[in-house]
N, C-alpha and C positions, 0 to 999 in steps of 0.2 A: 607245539607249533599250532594244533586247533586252535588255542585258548587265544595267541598273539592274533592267530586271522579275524578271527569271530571276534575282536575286540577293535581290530581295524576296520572291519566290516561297521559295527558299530557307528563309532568314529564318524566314520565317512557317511551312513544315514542319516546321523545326525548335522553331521556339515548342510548335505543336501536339503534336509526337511527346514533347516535355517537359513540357505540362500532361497529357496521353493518363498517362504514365508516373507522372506525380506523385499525380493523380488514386487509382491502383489503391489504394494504402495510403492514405486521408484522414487526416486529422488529426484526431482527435477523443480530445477530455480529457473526462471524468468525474466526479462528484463525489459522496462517498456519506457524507451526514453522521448526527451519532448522533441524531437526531429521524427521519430518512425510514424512510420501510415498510420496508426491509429489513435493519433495525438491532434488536439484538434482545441480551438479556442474560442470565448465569443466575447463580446465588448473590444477593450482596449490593451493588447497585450502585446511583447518587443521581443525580440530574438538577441539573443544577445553571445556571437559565433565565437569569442573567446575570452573564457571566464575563467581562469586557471583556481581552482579547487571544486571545482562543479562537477557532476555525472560525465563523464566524455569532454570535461572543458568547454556545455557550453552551457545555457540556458535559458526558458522564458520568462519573463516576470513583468509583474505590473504594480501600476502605484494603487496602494490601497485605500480605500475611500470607507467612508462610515457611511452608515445610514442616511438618508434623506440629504445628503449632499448636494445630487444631482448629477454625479458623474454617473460612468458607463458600468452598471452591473455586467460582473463578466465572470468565466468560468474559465478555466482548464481541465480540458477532460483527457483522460487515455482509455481508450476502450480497449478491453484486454481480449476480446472474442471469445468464442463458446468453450469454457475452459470445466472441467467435471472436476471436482474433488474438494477436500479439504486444503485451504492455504492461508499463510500469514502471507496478509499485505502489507505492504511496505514502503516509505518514500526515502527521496535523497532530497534534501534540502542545500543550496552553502548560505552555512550559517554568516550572521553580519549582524552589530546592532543597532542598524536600517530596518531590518524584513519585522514583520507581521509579530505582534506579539499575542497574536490568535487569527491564525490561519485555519481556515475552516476547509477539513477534507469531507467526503462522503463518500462512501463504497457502498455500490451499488451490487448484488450479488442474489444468487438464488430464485431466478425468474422476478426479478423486478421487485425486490427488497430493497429497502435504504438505511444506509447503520443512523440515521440523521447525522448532525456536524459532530465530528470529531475537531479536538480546537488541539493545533498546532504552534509552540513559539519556534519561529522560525529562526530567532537570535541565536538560540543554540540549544543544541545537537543533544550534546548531554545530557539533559534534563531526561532523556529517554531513553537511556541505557542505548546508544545506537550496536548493530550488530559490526565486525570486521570491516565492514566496507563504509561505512555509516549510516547505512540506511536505520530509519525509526520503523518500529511496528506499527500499524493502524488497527489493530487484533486479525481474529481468524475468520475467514468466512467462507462458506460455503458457495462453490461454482460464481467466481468473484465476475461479474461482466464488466464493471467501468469504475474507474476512481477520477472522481472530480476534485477541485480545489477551485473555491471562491473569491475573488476582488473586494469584499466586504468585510471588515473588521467592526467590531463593537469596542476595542479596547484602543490603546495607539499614545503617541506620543504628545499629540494636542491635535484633540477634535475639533478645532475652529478650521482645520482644511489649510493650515498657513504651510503644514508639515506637511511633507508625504513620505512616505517609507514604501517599502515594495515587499509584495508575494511572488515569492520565486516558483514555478512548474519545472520540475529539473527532470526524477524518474521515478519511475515506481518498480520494484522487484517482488514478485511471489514466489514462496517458496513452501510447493506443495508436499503436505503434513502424511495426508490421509485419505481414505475415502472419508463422504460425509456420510455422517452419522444416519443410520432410517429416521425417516419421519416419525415424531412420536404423536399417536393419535391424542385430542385435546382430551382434559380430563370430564368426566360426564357430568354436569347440572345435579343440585341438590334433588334427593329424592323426597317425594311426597310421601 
């Protein structure tokens, strides 16, 4: 009868010292669509109230413009607030083959770091292993503050501006990994 307690006993420390451990990092996903308060746009962008296969059925987007066109440089931004940890970020796009064949996102993350353009085909989905839901990865970052997406394309269907296709702003989802890693001090200059 000792042997069977003292081995439940066990057991059970072990369970604990594994929820105790699991616990530190929780699990918590995110969701930041292009309607919520901290969704916000600049130049020339449309709301568009029912989109059936889009984030929540609906979406923003605009018509993509090339370089030195003259149209309206613009942005979609979602600022995600002061968020601490490790996370994949993430977008939902509806795919079409209309949209952006480099859609340029950028995460802003870690006290005002910028990952520069990430290039997105917004045609489709696929190309990027999407998770369950469809959301694409944009990778991991550290205490992520805001994911923009840009109105300027360098690639596209004919750059003479005859065409236009569109950058969809649909949503973004994080889905928190980890704490982030200590700062690693830089490495020291060659010695004399």
């Amino acid at each position: 009868m000792l042997k069977k307690i003292t081995f439940l006993n066990l057991v059970t420390a072990a369970w604990l010292l594994f929820c105790a451990s699991a616990s530190k990092v929780s699990a918590q996903t995110l969701y930041f669509d292009d309607q919520d308060a901290g969704f916000s746009t600049t130049g020339s962008w449309s709301y568009n109230p029912s989109k059936p296969g889009a984030w929540n059925n609906d979406h923003t987007w605009s018509h993509f413009d090339y370089p030195g066109n003259g149209d309206t440089v613009g942005a979609a931004t979602w600022s995600l607030g002061s968020l601490v940890g490790l996370y994949d970020v993430k977008v939902f796009f509806h795919e079409h083959s209309n949209r952006a064949p480099d859609a340029k996102y950028q995460v802003t993350y870690d006290s005002g770091q910028n990952s520069g353009d990430i290039v997105v085909d917004q045609r489709n989905r696929s190309l990027y292993s999407p998770d369950f839901e469809g959301f694409v990865s944009l990778g991991q970052y550290c205490n992520p503050s805001s994911v923009s997406l840009s109105n300027i394309v360098t690639q596209g269907q004919n750059p003479d501006s005859t065409y236009y296709g569109f950058v969809v702003a649909d949503a973004v989802k994080l889905e928190r990994l980890d704490d982030c890693p200590p700062d690693v001090p830089p490495a020291p200059g060659p010695v004399n």
